[in-house]
C-alpha positions as CSV (number, residue, x, y, z in Angstrom):
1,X,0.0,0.0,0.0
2,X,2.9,2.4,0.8
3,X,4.2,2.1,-3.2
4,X,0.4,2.4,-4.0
5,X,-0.3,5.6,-2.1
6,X,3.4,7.1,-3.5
7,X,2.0,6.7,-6.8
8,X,-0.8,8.0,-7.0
9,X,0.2,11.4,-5.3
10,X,3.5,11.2,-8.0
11,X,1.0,10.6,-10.6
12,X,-1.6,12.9,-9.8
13,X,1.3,16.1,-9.2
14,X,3.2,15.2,-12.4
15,X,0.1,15.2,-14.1
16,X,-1.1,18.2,-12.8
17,X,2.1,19.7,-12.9
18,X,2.2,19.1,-16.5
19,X,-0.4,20.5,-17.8
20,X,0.3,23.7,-15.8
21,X,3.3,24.2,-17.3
22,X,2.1,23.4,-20.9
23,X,-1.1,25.8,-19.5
24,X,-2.9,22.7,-20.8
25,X,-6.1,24.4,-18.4
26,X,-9.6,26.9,-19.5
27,X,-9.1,30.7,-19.2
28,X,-10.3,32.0,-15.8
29,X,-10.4,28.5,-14.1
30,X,-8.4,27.9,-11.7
31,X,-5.2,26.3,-12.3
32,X,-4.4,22.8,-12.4
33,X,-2.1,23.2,-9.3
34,X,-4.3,25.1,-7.7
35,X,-7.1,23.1,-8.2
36,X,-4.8,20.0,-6.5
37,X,-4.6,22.4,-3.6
38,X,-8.3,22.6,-3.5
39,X,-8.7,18.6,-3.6
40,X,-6.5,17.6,-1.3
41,X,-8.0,20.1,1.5
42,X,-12.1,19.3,0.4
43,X,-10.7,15.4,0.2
44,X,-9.5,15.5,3.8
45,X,-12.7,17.1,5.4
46,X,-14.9,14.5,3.2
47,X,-13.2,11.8,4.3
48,X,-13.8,12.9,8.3
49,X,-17.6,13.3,6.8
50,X,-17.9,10.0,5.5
51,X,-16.4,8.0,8.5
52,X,-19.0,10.2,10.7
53,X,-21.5,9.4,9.1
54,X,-20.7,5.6,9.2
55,X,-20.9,5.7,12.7
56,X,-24.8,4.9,13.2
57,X,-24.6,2.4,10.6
58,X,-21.6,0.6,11.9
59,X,-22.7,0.5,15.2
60,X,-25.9,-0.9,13.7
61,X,-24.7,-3.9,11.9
62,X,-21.9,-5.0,14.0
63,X,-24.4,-4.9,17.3
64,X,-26.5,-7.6,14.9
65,X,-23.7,-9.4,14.3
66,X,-22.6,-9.8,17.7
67,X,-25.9,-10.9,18.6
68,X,-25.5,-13.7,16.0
69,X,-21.7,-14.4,17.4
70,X,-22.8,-14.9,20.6
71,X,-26.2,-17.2,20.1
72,X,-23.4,-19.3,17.9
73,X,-24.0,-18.6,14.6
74,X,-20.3,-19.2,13.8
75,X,-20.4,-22.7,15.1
76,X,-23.1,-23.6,13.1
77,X,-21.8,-22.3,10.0
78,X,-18.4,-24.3,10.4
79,X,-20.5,-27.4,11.1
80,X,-22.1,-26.7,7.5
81,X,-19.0,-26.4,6.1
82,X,-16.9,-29.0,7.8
83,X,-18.4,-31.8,5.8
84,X,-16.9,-30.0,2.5
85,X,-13.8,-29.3,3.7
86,X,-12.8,-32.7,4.6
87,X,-13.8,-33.6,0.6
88,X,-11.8,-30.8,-0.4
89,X,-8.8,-31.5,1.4
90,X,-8.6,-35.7,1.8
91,X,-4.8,-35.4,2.5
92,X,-5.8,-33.6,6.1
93,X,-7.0,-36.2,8.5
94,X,-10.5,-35.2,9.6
95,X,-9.3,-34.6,13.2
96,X,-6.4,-32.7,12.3
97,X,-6.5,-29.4,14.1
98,X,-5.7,-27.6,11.0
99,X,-8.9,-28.8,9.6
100,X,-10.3,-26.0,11.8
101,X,-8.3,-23.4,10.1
102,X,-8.9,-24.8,6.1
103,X,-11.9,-22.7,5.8
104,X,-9.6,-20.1,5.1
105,X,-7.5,-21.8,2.5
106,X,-5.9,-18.8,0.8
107,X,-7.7,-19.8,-2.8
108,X,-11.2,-19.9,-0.6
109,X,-10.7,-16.9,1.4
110,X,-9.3,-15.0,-1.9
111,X,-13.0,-15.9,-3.1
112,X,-14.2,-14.3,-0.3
113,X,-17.4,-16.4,0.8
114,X,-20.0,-13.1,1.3
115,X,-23.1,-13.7,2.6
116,X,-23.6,-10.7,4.2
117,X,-21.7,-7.5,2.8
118,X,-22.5,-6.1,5.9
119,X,-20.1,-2.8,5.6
120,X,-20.7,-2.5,1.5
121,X,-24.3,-2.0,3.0
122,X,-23.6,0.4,5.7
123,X,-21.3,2.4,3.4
124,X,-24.0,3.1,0.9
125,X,-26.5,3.7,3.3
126,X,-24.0,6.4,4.3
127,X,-24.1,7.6,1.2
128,X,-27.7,7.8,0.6
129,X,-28.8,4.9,-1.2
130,X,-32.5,4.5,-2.0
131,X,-31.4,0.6,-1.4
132,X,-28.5,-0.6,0.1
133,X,-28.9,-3.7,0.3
134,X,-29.8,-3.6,-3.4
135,X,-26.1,-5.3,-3.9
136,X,-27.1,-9.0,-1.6
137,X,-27.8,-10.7,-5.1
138,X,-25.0,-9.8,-7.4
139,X,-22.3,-9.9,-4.4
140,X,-23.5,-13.8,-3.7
141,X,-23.8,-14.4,-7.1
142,X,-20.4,-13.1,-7.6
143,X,-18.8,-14.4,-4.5
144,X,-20.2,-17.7,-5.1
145,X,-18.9,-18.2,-8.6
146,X,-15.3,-17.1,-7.6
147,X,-15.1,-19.5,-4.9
148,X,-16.1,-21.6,-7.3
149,X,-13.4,-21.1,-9.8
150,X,-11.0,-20.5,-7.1
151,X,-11.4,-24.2,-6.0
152,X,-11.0,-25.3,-9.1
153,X,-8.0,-23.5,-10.1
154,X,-6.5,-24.3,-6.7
155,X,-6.8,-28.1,-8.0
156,X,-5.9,-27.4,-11.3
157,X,-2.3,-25.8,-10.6
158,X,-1.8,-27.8,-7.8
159,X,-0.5,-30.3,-10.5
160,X,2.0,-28.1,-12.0
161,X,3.7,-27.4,-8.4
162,X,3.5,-30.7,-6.6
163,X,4.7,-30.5,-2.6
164,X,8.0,-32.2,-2.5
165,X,8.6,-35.3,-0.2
166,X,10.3,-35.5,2.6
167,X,12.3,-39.0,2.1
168,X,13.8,-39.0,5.5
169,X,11.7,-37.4,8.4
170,X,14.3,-39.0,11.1
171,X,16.8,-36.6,9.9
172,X,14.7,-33.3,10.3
173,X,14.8,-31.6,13.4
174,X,12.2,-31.8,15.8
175,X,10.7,-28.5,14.9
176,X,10.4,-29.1,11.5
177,X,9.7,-33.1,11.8
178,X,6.0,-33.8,10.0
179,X,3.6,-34.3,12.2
180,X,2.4,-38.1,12.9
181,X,-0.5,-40.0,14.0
182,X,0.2,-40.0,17.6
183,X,1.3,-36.0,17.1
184,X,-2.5,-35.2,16.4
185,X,-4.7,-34.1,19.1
186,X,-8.3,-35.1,18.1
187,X,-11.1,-32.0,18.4
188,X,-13.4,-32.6,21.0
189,X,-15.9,-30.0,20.1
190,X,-19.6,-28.6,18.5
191,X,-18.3,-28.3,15.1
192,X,-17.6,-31.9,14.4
193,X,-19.7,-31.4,11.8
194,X,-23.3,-32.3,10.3
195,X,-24.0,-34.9,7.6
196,X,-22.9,-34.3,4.3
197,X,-26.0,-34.5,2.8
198,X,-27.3,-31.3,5.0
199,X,-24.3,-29.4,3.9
200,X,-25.6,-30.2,0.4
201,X,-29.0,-28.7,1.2
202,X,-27.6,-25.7,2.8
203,X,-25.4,-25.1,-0.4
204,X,-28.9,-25.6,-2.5
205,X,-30.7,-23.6,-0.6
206,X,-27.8,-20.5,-0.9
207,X,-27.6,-21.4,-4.7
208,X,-31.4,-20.9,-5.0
209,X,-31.3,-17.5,-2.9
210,X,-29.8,-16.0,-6.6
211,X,-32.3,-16.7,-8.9
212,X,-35.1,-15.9,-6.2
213,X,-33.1,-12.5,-5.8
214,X,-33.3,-11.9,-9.3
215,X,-36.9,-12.5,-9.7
216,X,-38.2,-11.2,-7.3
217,X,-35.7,-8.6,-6.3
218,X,-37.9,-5.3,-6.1
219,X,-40.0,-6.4,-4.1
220,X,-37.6,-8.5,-1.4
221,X,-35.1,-5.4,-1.1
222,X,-37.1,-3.5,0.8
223,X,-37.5,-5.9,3.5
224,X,-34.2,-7.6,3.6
225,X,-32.8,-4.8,6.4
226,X,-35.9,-5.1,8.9
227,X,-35.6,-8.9,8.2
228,X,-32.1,-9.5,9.0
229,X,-32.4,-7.1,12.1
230,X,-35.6,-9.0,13.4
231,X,-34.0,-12.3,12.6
232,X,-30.6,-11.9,14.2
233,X,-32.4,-10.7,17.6
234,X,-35.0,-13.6,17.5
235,X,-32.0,-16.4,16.8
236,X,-30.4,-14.6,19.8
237,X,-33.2,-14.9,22.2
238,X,-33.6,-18.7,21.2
239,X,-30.3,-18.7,22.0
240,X,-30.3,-17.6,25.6
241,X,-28.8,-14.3,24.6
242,X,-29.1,-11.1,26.5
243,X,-29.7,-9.0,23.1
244,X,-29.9,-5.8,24.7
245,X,-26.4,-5.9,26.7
246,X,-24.5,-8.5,23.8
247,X,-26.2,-5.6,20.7
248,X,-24.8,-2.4,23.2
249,X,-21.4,-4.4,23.2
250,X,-20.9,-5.0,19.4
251,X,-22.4,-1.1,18.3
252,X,-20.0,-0.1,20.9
253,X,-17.1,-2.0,18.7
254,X,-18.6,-0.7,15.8
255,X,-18.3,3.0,16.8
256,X,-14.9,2.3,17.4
257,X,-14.4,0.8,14.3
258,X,-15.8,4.0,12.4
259,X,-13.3,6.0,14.1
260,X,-10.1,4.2,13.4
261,X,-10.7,4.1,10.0
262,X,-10.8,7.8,9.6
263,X,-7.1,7.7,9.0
264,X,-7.2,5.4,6.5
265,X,-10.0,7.3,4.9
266,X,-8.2,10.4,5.0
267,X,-5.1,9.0,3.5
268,X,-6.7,7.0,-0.2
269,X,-9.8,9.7,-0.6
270,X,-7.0,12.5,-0.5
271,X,-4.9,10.6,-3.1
272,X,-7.8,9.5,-4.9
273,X,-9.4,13.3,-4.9
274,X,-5.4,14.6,-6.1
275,X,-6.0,11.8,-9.5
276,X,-9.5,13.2,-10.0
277,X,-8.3,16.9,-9.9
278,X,-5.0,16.6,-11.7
279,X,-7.4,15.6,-14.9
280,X,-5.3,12.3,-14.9
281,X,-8.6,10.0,-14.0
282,X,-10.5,11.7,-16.7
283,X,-7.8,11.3,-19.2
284,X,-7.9,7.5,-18.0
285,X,-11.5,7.2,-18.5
286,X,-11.5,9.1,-22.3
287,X,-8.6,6.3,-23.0
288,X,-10.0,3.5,-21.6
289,X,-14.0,4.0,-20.8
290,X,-14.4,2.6,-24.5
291,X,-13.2,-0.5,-24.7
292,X,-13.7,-1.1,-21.0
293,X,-17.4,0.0,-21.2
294,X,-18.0,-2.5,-23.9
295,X,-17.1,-5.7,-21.3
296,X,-19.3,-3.8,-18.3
297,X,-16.9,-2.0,-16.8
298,X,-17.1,1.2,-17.2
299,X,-13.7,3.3,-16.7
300,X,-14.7,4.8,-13.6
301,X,-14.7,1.2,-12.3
302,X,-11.1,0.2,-13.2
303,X,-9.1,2.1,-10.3
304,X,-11.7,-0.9,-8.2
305,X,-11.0,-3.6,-10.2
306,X,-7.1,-3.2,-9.5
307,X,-6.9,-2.0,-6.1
308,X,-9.1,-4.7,-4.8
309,X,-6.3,-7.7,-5.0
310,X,-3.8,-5.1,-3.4
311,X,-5.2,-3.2,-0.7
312,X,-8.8,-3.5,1.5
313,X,-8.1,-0.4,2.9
314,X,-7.5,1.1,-0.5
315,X,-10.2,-0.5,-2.8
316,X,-12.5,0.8,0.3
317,X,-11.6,4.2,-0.1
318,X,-12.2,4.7,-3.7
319,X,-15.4,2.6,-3.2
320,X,-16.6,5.6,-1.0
321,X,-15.4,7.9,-3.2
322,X,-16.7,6.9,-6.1
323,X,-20.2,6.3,-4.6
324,X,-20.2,9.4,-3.2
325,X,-19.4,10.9,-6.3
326,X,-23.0,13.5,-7.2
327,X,-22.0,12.2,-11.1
328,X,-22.0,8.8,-9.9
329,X,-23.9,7.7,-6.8
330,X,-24.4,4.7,-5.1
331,X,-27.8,3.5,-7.1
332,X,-26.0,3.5,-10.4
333,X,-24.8,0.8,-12.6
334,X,-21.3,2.0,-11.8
335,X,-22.0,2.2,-7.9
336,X,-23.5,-1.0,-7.6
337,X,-21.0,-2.8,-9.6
338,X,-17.9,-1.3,-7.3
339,X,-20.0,-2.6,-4.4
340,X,-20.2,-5.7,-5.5
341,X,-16.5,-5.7,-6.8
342,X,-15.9,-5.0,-2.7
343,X,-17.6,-8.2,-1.7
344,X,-16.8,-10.7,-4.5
345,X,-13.0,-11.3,-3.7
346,X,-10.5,-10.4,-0.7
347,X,-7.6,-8.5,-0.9
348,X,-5.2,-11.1,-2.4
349,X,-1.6,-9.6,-1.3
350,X,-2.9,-9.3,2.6
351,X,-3.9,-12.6,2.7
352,X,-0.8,-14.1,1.2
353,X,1.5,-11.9,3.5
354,X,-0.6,-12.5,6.9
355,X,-0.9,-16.2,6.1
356,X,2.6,-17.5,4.4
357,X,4.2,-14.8,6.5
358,X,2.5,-16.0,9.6
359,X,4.6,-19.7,9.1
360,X,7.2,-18.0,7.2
361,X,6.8,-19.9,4.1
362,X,8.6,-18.0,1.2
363,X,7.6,-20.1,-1.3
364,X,4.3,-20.1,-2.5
365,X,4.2,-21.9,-5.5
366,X,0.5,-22.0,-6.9
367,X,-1.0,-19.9,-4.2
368,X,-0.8,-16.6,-5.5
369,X,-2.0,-18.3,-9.3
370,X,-5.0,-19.3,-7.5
371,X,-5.8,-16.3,-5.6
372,X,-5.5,-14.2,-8.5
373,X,-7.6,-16.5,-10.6
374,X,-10.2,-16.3,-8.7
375,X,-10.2,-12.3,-8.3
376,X,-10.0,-12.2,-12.1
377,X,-13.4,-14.5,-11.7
378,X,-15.0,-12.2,-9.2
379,X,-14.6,-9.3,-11.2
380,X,-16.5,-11.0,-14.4
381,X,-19.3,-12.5,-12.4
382,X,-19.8,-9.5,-10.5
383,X,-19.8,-7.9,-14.4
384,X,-22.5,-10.3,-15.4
385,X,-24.7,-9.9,-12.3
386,X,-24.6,-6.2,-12.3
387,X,-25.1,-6.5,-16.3
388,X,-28.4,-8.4,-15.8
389,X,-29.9,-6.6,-13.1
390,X,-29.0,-2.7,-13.3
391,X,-28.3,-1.9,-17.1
C-alpha cells in the first residue's frame, strides 16, 4: 500500500504539474495546481464526513452481528461447512487441528465467501442509497462463482507445483519433523460437523437464494434490512442471549471501528481526490471508458478492479469515493457494480503476507495463481450480475 499511495500522489502532481506548465487548463479557471490544492483540502474534510456518518450504521450492523456471534451462529456455520472441507482436502485427516483453520485456505478466502456484505451495506447507506442492500444478489452471485473457480484453479495448478517429499523425516529436526498420527490431538468440540448431505442442502438452498433475488428482487429489497435485524435478535433470544447488553457491546465495537478508520479514509480519498483533480482519472476514463465499457466496466470502475487484490483499505476508499461521487452515486450501474467488486474477492496480497508470512513460508508456489484467478473470476461475475440486473 505504501508504493500504491506514493503513486498515485506522484501521478496525480506530475500530471497536474504538466499540464500547468504546458497551460494545458480553460481561461479564468483555476489552475491545475491550484485546483490539486483545493482537492487535497475538500478530500480531507470529506473523508472525516464520511467515516462520521458511518458511525450509526456501523454500530448498527456489528451490534447484529454480535448478537448472531454470541447465540453461535459461527459454530453452526463451520459445522455446515466442515463436511466440504474434509472432501476438499482428503490429505488432512478429519481430526487434524488444522482442519479448523482450512476454511480459510488462501484460494477460498481469496473468493471471499459473502453472505452478508454487511459494511458494503452500511457504506452506501452512508451515502444515501434509495437501497442498500440492493447489492445481496449480485455480491452472492459473484462471491459464489469465484469461490467456485478458485477451487477449481486451486486443484488445477496444484499439478503443476507438486509438494516435495520428505524421504527422510528422522533426519529433520524436531521443529520441522512432520507431524504423525500420535502428534494429532483429536477436536473434542460442536463443530464436528453435520452430515454431508445437510451441507448439500444448505449449499442448494444459498444457490437458490440467486435466482429468487433476481426475480423477485424489487420487491424482497425493501425488507431484507428489517428482516435481517428481526431475525438476528429472534435467533439470539432462542439462543439464551441477552440481546440488549451483547447488541450495546458489538455497536460499541462498531463506533470504534468507524473511528479508526478515519485515517485510513483520509489517507486513499485525498490521493484519490489529487488523480481526480490533476485531470489524470479523466484522461484514463477518455482512454480506456471505450473499450472497458464494452465488457461492463465502465472506466470509472477500473481504479476498483485493480486496487481490490492489493489493498482493502484502499479499494474501500475509492469505493466511498466513487459512490459518493453527485455524477456517480451509489444506485448507479457503476455504484453498484464497485460494491459488488468490494464483496466478491479479498484483498489477495494481505492474505498471502498475513498467512505465508505467519509460518514463514517463502515459497508459494501456486498460491498466488490461485488467488489471482479467482479475483479475475470475481470481477467477471460481478460484471454479469450487475449486467443483468442494473443496465
Amino acid at each position: 500500500m505504501n508504493i500504491i499511495f506514493l503513486i498515485l500522489v506522484l501521478f496525480s502532481v506530475g500530471f497536474a504539474g504538466w499540464r500547468q506548465v504546458f497551460g494545458e487548463h480553460s481561461a479564468g479557471a483555476p489552475s491545475p495546481m491550484e485546483a490539486l490544492s483545493s482537492a487535497m483540502v475538500d478530500s480531507a474534510g470529506s473523508a472525516v464526513e464520511l467515516a462520521i456518518g458511518l458511525v450509526g450504521v456501523m454500530a448498527l450492523f456489528l451490534g447484529l452481528m454480535k448478537v448472531a456471534e454470541a447465540g453461535g451462529m459461527l459454530q453452526i456455520l463451520s459445522r455446515l461447512i466442515r463436511p466440504l472441507m474434509i472432501r476438499l482436502f482428503p490429505d488432512v485427516p478429519p481430526d487434524h487441528p488444522a482442519m479448523g483453520a482450512m476454511a480459510l485456505f488462501l484460494a477460498i478466502n481469496t473468493s471471499s465467501v459473502t453472505l452478508l456484505p454487511t459494511g458494503v451495506i452500511a457504506l452506501r447507506a452512508a451515502a444515501g442509497s434509495a437501497e442498500p442492500a440492493a447489492i445481496l444478489p449480485t455480491t452472492l452471485f459473484a462471491t459464489i462463482g469465484s469461490t467456485c473457480v478458485a477451487i477449481v484453479a486451486a486443484k488445477l495448478y496444484s499439478r503443476f507445483a507438486p509438494i516435495p517429499q520428505i524421504k527422510d523425516s528422522e533426519s529433520l529436526p524436531d521443529d520441522n519433523r512432520p507431524e504423525t498420527d500420535n502428534d494429532l490431538e483429536p477436536i473434542h468440540s460442536p463443530a464436528s460437523g453435520y452430515p454431508f448431505w445437510v451441507s448439500l442442502l444448505a449449499l442448494a438452498v444459498l444457490a437458490a437464494m440467486i435466482p429468487l433475488a433476481i426475480l423477485y428482487g424489487n420487491i424482497v429489497s425493501p425488507w431484507i434490512l428489517p428482516g435481517l435485524m428481526v431475525g438476528f435478535l429472534i435467533f439470539g433470544v432462542v439462543r439464551k442471549v441477552h440481546i440488549y447488553e451483547v447488541f450495546v457491546e458489538g455497536a460499541t465495537e462498531g463506533f470504534q471501528v468507524a473511528l479508526r478508520i478515519i485515517p485510513y479514509l483520509v489517507a486513499i480519498l485525498v490521493a484519490v481526490g489529487m488523480l481526480r483533480a490533476s485531470g489524470a482519472l479523466e484522461k484514463m476514463v477518455s482512454l480506456l471508458g471505450p473499450a472497458t465499457s464494452k465488457l461492463g466496466l465502465p472506466a470509472e470502475a477500473l481504479p476498483m478492479a485493480l486496487m481490490r487484490p492489493l489493498s482493502g483499505s484502499g479499494a474501500y476508499g475509492i469505493l466511498a469515493s466513487i459512490i459518493n461521487d453527485p455524477a456517480i452515486g451509489p444506485d448507479s450501474y457503476t455504484g453498484v457494480l464497485v460494491s459488488t467488486l468490494q464483496g466478491s474477492t479479498e484483498t489477495t496480497f494481505y492474505v498471502m503476507a498475513v498467512y505465508f508470512g505467519a509460518v514463514q513460508v517463502r515459497r508459494v508456489r501456486h498460491a498466488l495463481a490461485a488467488g489471482l484467478t479467482a479475483d479475475v473470476a470475481g470481477i467477471l461475475f460481478a460484471i454479469i450480475a450487475c449486467s443483468f440486473l442494473f443496465r
